[in-house]
C-alpha positions in Angstrom: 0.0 0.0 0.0 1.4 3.9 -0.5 2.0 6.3 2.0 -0.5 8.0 3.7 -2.3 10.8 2.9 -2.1 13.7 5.7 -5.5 16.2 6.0 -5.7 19.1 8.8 -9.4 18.9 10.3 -10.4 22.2 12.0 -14.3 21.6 12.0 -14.4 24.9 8.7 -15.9 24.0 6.1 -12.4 24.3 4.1 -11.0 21.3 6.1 -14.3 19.4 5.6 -13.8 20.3 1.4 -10.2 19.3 1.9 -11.1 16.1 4.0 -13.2 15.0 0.9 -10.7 16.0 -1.7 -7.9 14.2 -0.4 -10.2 10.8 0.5 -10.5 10.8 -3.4 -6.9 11.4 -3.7 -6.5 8.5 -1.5 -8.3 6.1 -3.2 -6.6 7.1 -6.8 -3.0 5.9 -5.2 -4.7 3.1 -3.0 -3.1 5.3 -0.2 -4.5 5.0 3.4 -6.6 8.6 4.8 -5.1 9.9 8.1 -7.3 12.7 9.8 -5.5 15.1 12.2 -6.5 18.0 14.6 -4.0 19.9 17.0 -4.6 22.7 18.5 -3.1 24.1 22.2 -5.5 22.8 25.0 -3.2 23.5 28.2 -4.8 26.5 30.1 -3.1 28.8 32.8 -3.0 27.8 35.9 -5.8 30.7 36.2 -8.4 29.1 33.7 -10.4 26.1 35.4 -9.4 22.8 33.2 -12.1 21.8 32.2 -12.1 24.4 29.6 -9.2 22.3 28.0 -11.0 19.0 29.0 -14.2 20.0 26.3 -11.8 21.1 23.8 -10.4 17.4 23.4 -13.8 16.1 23.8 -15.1 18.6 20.5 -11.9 17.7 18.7 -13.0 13.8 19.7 -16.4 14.3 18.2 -14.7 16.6 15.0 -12.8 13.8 13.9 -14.9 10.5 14.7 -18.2 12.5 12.6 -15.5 12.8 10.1 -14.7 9.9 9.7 -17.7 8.2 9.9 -18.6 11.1 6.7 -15.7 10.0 4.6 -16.4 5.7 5.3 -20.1 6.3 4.4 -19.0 7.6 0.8 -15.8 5.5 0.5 -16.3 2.4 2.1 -13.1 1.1 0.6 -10.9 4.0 2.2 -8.7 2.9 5.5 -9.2 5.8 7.1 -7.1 6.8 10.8 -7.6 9.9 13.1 -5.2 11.4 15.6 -5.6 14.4 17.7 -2.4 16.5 18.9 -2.2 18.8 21.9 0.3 21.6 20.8 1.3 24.2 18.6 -0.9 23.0 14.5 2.1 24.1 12.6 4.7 21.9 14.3 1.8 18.9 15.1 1.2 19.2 11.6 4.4 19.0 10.3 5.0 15.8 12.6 2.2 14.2 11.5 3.2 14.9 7.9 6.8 13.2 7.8 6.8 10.2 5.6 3.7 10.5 4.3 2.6 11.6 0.5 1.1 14.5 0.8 -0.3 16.9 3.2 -3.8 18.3 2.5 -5.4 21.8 4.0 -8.3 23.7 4.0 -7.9 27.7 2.8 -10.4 30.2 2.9 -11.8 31.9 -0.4 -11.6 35.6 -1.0 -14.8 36.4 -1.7 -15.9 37.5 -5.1 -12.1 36.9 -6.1 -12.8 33.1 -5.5 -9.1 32.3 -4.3 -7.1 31.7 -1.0 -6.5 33.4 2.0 -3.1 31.7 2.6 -3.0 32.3 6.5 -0.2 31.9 8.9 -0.4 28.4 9.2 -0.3 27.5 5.8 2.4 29.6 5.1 4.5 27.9 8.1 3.7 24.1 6.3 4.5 24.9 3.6 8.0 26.2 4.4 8.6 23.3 6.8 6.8 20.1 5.0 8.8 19.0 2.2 6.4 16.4 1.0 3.8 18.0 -1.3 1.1 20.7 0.3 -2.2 20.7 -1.3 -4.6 23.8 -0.5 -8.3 23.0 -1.5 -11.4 25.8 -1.0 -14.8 24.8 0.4 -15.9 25.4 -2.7 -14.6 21.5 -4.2 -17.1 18.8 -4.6 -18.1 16.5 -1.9 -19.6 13.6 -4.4 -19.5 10.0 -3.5 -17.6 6.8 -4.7 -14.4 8.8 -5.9 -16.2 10.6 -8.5 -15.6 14.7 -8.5 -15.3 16.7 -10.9 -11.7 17.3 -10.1 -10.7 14.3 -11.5 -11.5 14.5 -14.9 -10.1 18.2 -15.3 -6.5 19.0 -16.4 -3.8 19.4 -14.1 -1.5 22.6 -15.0 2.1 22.7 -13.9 4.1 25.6 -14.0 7.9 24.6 -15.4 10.8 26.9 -15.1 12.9 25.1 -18.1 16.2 27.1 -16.6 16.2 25.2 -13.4 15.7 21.7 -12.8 12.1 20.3 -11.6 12.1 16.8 -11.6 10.0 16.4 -8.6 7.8 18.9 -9.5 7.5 16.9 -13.2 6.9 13.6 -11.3 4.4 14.2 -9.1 2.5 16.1 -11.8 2.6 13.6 -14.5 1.9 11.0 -11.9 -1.2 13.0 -11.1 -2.3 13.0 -14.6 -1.4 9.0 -15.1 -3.5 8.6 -11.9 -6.6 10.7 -13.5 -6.1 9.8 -17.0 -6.7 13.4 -17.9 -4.8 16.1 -20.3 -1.5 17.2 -18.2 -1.1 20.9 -19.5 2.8 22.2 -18.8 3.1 25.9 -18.9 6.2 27.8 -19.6 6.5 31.4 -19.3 9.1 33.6 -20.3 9.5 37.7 -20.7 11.1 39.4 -23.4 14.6 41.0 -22.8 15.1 44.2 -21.7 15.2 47.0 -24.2 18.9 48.1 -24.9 18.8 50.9 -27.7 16.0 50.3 -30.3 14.5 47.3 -30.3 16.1 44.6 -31.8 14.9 42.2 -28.8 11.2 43.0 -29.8 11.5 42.7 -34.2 9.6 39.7 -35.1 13.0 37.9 -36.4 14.5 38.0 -33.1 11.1 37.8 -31.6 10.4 34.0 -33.1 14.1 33.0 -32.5 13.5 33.5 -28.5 9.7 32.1 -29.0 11.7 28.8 -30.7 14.4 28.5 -28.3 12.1 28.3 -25.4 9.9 25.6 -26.9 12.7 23.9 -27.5 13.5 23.6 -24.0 10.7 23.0 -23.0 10.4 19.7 -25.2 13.9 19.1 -24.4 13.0 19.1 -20.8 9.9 17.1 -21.0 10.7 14.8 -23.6 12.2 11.8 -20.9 8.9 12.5 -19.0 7.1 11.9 -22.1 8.4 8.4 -22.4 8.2 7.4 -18.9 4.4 8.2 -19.0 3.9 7.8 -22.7 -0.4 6.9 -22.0 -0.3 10.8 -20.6 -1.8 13.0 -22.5 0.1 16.2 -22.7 0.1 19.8 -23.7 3.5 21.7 -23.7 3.1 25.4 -24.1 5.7 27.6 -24.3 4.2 31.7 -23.5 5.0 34.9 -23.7 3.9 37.0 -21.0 3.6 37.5 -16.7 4.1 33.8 -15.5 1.7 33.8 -12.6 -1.2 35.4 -14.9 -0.7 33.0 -17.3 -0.8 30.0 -14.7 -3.8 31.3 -13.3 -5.2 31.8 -16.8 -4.4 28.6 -17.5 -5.6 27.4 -14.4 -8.9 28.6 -14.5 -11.0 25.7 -15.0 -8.3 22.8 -13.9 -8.4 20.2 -11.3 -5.4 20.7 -9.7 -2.4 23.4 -10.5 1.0 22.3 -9.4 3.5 24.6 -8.7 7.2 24.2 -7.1 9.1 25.9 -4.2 13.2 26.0 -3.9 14.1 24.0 -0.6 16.4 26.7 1.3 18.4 25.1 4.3 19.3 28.3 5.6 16.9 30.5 7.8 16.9 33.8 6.0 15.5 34.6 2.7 11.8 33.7 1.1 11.0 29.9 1.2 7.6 30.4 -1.6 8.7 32.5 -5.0 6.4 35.0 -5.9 5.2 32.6 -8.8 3.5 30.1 -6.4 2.9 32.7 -3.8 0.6 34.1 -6.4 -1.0 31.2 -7.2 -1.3 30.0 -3.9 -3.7 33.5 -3.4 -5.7 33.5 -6.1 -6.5 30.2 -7.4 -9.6 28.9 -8.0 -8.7 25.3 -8.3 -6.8 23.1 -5.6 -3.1 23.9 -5.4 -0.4 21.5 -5.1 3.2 23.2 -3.8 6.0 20.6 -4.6 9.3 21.2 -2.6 12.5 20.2 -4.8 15.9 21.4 -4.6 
């Protein structure tokens, strides 16, 4: 059997849309479900404990109605629930080593129907370095594995001047699970201007436009054969990257974007690429840590 897939319960309706989500992802890798709440219960010494003691008692009752949710509509799904009493991020992040994924709940914005990446997400995603997946309450909840997720493309966002190959994997493997179109976006922007525009005539214009396709094939071409049943879309662009992954996005199943793995302490952990993505989104997101 695979690893495990990890999903944050908080009793929102994001977690419960996330909860359902990643039960379907489960049963696509024949993965088992693992449901898990932390939160702080230990009160000061001034605040009677029983305060704490009914705050284990609703997380109790959060994840046991969940799980008897998730068995009702996936009777095939092994399905485990723990309950930490700490700090979510570091709980989270405990609970998340060695397994496949981890999946959240994030709040939409409104009428710009994308996430509200809070402080906790953030932290998981700079400190799990198995794949993140952010899912709105807005997903479907349908029975038997069948959303409408699954049969939607998955977009990944490739940087052809860096190497991605865990980003590539898991998002081919995605589409090989799905058996849907995998769509692989690369961006690029035009040179600066130095004098009068030689960068921008249409010569030099389609030289640039055929040197980045090239990569791009060049790049996905061994994915290509490993997953040869996939069907894919390269796409080489000109324009902003993160408006033309969310473009691209708009109506997919899942987008997949990467993250650099920084050792050190100082500097950004998410690139402004995902970071935009990750906020504004309308379809789950899947941040893929690689080096």
């Amino acid at each position: 059997m695979n690893q495990r897939i990890v999903v944050g319960l908080d009793g929102s309706a994001e977690s419960v849309a996330a909860a359902h989500w990643a039960a379907r992802e489960a049963l696509l890798r024949d993965a088992p479900l693992h449901l898990v709440h932390a939160e702080t219960w230990s009160a000061p010494p001034s605040i009677p404990a029983a305060g704490s003691d009914v705050r284990r008692q609703w997380a109790q009752t959060l994840l046991r109605e969940a799980s008897d949710e998730l068995s009702g509509a996936h009777p095939r799904l092994d399905i485990s629930a723990e309950s930490f009493d700490g700090q979510p991020a570091a709980s989270l992040t405990r609970a998340a080593a060695g397994a496949s994924m981890l999946v959240l709940g994030s709040r939409g914005l409104g009428t710009l129907r994308g996430f509200v990446l809070g402080s906790l997400g953030m932290a998981l995603i700079r400190a799990v370095e198995q794949p993140v997946v952010l899912v709105r309450a807005a997903e479907d909840r349908l029975p038997h594995g069948q959303g409408r997720h699954l049969d939607r493309d998955v977009v990944v966002g490739v940087d052809t001047g860096r190497p991605c190959d865990a980003l590539l994997s898991f998002a081919f493997d995605e589409a090989s699970r799905r058996a849907c179109t995998l769509r692989a976006l690369h961006t690029w922007m035009l040179p600066p201007l130095a004098g009068y525009g030689a960068a921008y005539s249409p010569e030099a214009n389609a030289r640039i436009a055929e040197t980045e396709r090239t990569g791009l094939d060049d790049m996905l071409r061994p994915w290509r054969d490993r997953y040869p049943a996939v069907d894919l879309d390269a796409q080489a662009t000109l324009g902003p990257v993160s408006g033309q992954l969310l473009e691209a996005g708009s109506g997919a199943g899942l987008m997949v974007v990467g993250r650099r793995i920084r050792r050190s302490s100082v500097g950004r952990h998410i690139g402004p690429i995902a970071h935009a993505v990750l906020h504004h989104s309308t379809a789950p997101v899947a941040v893929v840590a690689h080096e």
